[in-house]
N, CA, C and O atoms as CSV, one atom per row, in Angstrom:
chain,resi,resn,atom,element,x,y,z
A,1,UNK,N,N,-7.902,1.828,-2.322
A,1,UNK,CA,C,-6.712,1.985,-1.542
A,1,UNK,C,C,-5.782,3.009,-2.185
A,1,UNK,O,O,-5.422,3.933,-1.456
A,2,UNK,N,N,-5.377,2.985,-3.335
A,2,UNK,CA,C,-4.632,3.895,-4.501
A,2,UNK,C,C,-4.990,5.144,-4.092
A,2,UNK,O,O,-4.238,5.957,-3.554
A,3,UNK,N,N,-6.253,5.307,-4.375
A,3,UNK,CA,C,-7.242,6.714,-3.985
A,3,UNK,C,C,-6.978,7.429,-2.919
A,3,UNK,O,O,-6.576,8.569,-3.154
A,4,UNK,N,N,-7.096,7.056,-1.602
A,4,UNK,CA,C,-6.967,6.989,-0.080
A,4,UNK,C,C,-5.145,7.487,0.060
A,4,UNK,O,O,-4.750,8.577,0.475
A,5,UNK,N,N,-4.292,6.353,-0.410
A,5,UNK,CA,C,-3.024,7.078,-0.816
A,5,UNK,C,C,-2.389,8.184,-0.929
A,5,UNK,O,O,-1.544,8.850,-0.331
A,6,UNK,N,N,-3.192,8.208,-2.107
A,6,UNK,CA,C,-2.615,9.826,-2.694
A,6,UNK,C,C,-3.608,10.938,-2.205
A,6,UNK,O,O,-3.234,12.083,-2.462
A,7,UNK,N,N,-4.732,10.820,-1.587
A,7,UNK,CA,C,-5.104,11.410,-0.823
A,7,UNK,C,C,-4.565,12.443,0.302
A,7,UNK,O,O,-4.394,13.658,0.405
A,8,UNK,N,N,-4.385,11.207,1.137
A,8,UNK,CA,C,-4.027,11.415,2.592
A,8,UNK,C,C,-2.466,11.585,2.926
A,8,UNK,O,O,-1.946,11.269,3.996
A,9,UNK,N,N,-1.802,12.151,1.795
A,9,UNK,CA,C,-0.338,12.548,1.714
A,9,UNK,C,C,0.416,13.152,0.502
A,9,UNK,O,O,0.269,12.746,-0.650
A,10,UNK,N,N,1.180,14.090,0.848
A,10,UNK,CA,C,2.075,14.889,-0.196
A,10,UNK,C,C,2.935,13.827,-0.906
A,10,UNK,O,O,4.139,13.896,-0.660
A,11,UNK,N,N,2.554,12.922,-1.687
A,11,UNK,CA,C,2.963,12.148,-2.557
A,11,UNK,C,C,2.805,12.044,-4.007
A,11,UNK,O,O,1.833,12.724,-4.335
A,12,UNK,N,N,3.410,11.419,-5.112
A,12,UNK,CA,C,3.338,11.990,-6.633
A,12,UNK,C,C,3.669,10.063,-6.912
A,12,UNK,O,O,4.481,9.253,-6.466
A,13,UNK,N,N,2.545,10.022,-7.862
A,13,UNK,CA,C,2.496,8.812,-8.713
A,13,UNK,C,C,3.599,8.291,-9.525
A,13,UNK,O,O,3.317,8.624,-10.676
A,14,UNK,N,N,4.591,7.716,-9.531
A,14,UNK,CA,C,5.695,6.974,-9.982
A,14,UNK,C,C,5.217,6.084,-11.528
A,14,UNK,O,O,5.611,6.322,-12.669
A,15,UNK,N,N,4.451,5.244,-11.162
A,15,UNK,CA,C,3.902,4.362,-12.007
A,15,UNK,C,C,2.946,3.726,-11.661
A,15,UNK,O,O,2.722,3.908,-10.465
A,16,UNK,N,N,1.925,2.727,-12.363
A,16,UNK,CA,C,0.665,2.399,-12.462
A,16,UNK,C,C,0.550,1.052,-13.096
A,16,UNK,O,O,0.832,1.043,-14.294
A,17,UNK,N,N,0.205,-0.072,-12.575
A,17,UNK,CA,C,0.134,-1.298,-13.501
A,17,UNK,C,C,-1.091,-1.387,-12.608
A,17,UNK,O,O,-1.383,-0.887,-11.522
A,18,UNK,N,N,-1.904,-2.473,-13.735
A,18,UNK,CA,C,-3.229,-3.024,-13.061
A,18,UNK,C,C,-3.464,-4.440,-14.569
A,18,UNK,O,O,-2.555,-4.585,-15.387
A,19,UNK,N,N,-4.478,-5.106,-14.636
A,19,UNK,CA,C,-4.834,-6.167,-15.313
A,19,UNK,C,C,-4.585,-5.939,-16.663
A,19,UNK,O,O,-4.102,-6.730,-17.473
A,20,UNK,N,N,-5.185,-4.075,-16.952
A,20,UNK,CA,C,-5.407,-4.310,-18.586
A,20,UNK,C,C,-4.058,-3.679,-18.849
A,20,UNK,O,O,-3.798,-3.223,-19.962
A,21,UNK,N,N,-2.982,-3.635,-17.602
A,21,UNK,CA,C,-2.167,-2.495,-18.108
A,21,UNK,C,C,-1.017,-2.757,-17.721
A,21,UNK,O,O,-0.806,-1.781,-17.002
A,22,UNK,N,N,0.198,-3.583,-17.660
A,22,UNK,CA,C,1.004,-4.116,-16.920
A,22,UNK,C,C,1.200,-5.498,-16.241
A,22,UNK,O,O,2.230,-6.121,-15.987
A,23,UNK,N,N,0.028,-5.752,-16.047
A,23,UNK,CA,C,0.330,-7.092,-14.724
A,23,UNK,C,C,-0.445,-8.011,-14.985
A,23,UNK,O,O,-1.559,-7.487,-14.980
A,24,UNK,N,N,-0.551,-9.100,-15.219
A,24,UNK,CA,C,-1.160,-10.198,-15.883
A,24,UNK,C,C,-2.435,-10.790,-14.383
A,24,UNK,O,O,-3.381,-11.555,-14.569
A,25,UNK,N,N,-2.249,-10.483,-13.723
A,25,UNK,CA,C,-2.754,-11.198,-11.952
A,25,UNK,C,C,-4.019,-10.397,-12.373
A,25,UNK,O,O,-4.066,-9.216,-12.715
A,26,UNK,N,N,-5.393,-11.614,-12.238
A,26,UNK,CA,C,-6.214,-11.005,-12.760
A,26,UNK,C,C,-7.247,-9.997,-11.599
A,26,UNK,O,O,-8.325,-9.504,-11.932
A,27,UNK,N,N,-6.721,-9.877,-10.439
A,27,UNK,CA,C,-7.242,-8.516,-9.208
A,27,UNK,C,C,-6.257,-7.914,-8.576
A,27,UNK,O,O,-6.344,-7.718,-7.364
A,28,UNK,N,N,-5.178,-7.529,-9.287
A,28,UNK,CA,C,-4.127,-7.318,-8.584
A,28,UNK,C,C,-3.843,-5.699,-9.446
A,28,UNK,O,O,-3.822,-5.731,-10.676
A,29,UNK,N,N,-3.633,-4.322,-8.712
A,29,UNK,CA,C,-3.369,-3.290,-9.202
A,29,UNK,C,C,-2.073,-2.720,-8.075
A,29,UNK,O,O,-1.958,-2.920,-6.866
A,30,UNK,N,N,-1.180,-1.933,-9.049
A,30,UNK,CA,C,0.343,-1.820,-8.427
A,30,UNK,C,C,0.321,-0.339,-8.690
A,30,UNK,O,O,0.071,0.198,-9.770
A,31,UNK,N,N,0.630,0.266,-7.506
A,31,UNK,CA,C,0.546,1.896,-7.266
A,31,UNK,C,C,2.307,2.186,-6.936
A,31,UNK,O,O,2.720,1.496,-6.004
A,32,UNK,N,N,3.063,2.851,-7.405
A,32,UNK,CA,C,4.256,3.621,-7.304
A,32,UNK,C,C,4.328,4.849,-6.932
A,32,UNK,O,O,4.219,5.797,-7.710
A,33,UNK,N,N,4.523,4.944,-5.676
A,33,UNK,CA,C,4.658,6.217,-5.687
A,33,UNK,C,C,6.028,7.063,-5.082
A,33,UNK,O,O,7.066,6.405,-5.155
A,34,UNK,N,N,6.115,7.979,-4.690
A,34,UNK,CA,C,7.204,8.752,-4.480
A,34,UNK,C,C,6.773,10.304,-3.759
A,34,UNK,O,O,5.782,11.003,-3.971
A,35,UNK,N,N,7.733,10.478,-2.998
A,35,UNK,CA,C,7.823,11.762,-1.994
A,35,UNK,C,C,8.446,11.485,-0.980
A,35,UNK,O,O,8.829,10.318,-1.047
A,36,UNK,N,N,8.766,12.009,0.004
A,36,UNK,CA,C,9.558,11.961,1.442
A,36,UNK,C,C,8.946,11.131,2.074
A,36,UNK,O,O,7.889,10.532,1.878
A,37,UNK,N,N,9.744,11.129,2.921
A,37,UNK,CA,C,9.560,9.284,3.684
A,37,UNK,C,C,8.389,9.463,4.285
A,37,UNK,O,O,7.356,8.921,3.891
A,38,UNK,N,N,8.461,10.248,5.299
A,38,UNK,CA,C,6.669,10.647,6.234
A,38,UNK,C,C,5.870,10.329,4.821
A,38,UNK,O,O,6.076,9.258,4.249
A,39,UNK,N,N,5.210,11.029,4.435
A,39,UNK,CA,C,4.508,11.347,3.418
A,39,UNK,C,C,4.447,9.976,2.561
A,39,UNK,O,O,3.419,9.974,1.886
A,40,UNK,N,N,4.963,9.200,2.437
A,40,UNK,CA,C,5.185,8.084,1.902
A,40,UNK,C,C,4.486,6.646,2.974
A,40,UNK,O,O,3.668,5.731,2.885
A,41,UNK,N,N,5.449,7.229,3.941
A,41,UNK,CA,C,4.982,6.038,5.277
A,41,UNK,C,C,2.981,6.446,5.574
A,41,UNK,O,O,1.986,5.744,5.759
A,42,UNK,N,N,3.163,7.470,5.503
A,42,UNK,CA,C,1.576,7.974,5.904
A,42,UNK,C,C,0.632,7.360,4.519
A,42,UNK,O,O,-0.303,6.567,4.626
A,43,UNK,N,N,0.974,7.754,3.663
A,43,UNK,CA,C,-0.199,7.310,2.481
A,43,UNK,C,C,-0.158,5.569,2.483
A,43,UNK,O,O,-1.215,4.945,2.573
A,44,UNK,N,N,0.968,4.972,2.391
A,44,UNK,CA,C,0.605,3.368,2.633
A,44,UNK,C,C,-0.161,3.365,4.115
A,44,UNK,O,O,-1.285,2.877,4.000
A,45,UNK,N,N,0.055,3.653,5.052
A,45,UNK,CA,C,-0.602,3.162,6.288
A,45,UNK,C,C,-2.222,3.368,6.175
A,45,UNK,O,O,-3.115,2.690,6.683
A,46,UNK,N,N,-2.309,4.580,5.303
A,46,UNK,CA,C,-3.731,4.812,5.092
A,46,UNK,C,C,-4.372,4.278,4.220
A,46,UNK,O,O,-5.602,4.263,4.180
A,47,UNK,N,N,-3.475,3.673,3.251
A,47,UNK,CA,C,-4.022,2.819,2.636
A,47,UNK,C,C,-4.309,1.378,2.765
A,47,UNK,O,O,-5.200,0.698,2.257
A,48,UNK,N,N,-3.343,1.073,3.568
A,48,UNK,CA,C,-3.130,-0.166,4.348
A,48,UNK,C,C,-4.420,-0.539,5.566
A,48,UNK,O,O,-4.785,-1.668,5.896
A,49,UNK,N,N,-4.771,0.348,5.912
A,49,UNK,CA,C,-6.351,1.037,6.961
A,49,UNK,C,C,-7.564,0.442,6.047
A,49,UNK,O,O,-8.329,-0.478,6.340
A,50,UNK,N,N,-7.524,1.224,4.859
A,50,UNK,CA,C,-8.439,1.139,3.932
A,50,UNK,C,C,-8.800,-0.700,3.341
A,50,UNK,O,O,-9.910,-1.220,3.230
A,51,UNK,N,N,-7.585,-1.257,3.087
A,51,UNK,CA,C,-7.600,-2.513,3.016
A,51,UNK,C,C,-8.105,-3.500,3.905
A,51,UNK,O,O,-9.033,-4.283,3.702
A,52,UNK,N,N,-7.273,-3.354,5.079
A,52,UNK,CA,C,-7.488,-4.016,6.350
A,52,UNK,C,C,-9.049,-3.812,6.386
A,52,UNK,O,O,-9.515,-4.932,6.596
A,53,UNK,N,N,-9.964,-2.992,6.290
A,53,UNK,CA,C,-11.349,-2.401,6.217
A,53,UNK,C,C,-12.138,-3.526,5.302
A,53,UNK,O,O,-13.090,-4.243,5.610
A,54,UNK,N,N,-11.558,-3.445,4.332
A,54,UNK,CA,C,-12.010,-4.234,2.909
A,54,UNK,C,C,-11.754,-5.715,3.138
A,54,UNK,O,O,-12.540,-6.588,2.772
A,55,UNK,N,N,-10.834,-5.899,3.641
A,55,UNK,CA,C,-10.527,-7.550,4.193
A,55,UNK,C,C,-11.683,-8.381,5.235
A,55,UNK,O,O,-12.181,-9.507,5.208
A,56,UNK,N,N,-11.779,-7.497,5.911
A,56,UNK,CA,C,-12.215,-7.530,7.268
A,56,UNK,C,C,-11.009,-8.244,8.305
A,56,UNK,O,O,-11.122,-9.234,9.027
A,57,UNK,N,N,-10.283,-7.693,8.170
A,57,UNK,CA,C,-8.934,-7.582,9.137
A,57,UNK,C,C,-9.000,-6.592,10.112
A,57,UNK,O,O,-8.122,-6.576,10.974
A,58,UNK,N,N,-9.913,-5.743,10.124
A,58,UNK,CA,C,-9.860,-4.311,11.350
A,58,UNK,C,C,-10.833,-4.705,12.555
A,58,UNK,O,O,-12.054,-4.845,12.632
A,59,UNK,N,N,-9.718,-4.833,13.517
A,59,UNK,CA,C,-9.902,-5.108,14.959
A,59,UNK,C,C,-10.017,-6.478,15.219
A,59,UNK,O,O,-10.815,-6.979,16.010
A,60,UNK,N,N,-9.005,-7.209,14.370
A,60,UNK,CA,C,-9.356,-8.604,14.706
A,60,UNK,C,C,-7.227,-8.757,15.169
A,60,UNK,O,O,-6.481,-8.187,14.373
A,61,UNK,N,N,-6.844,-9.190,15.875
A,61,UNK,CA,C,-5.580,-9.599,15.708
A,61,UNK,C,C,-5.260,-11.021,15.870
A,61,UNK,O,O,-5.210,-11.732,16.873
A,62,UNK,N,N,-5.037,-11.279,14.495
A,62,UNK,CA,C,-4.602,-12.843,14.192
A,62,UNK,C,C,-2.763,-13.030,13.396
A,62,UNK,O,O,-2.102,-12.200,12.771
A,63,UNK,N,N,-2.531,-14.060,13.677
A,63,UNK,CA,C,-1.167,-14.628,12.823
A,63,UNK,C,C,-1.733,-14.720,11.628
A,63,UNK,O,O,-0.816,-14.977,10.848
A,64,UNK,N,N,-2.959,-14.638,10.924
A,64,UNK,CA,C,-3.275,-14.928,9.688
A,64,UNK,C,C,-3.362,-13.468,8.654
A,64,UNK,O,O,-4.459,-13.102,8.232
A,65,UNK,N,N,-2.162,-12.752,8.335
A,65,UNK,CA,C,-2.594,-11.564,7.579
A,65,UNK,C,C,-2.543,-11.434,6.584
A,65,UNK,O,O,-1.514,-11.967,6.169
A,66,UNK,N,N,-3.316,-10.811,5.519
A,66,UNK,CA,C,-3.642,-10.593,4.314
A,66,UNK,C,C,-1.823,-10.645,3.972
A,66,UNK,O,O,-0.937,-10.110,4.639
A,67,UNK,N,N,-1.672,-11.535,2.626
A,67,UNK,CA,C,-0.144,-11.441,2.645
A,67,UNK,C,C,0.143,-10.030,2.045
A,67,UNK,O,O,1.264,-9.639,2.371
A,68,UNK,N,N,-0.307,-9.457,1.533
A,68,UNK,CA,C,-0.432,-7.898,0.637
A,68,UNK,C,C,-0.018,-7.219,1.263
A,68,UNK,O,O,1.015,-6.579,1.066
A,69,UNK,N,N,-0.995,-7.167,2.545
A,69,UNK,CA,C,-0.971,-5.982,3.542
A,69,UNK,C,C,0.661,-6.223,4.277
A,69,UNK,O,O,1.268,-5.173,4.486
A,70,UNK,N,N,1.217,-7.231,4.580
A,70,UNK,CA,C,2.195,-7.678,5.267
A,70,UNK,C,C,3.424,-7.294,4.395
A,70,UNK,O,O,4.470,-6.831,4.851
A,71,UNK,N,N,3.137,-7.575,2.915
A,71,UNK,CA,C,3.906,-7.247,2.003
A,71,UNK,C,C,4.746,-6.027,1.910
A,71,UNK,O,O,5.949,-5.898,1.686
A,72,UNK,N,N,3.406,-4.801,2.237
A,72,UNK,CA,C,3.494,-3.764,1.615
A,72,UNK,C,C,4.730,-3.170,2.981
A,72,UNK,O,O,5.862,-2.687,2.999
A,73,UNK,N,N,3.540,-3.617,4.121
A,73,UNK,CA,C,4.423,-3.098,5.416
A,73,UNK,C,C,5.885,-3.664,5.505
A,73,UNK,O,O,6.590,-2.722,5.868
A,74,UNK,N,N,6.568,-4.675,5.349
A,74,UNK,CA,C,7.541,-5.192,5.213
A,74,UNK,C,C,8.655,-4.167,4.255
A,74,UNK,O,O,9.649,-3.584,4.688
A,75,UNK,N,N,8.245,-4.170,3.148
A,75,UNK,CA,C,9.161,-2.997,2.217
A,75,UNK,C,C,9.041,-1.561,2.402
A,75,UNK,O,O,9.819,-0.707,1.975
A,76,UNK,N,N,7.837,-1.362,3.179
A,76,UNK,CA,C,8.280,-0.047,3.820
A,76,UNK,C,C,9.184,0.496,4.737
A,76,UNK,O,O,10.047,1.369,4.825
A,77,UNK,N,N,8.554,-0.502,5.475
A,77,UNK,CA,C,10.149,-0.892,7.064
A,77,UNK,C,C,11.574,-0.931,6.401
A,77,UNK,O,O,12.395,-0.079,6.744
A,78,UNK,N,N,11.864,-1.766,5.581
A,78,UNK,CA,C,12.947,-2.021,4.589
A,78,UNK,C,C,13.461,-0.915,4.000
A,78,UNK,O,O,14.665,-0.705,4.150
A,79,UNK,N,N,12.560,0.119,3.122
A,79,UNK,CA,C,13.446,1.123,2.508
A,79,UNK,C,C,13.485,1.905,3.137
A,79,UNK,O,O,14.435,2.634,2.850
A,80,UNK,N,N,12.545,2.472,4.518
A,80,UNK,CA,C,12.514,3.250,5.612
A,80,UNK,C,C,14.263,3.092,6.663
A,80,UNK,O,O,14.900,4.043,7.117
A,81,UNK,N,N,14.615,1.633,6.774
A,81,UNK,CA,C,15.809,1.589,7.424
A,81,UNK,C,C,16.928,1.985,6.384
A,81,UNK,O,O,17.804,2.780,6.726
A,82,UNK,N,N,16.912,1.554,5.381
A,82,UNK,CA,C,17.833,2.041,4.662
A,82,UNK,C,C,18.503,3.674,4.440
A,82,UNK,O,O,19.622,4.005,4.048
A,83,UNK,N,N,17.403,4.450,4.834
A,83,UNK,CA,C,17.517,5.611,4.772
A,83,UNK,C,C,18.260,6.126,6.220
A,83,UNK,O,O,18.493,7.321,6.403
């Protein structure tokens, strides 16, 4: 998902935690990143794609969503209005 991210948008790496490196959660890796809002909104959604993929959440629509994925979209919406 990280990968796909910074991929698929003019975005620059902020910071980096993962198991051996920051964050104690033993499958849990934390991507920071930074650039203009598009560019920002675009690399989570594509990464958010990529997940939903990996879940098997793509093309199913349920009340039951990966809380991550819900997570991520939630604080995007959030710092997106703020602006």
């Amino acid at each position: 998902m990280a990968d796909t991210a910074l991929k698929s948008a003019n975005v620059e790496v902020v910071a980096y935690s993962s198991p051996a490196h920051g964050t104690s959660f033993s499958n849990e890796a934390i991507l920071v990143i930074s650039g203009d809002s598009g560019a920002v909104r675009q690399a989570v959604i594509s990464a958010r794609e990529i997940g939903k993929n990996r879940t098997g959440d793509a093309g199913r629509r349920t009340e039951k969503r990966s809380p991550l994925l819900h997570l991520i979209s939630a604080r995007l919406i959030h710092e997106i209005e703020k602006i």
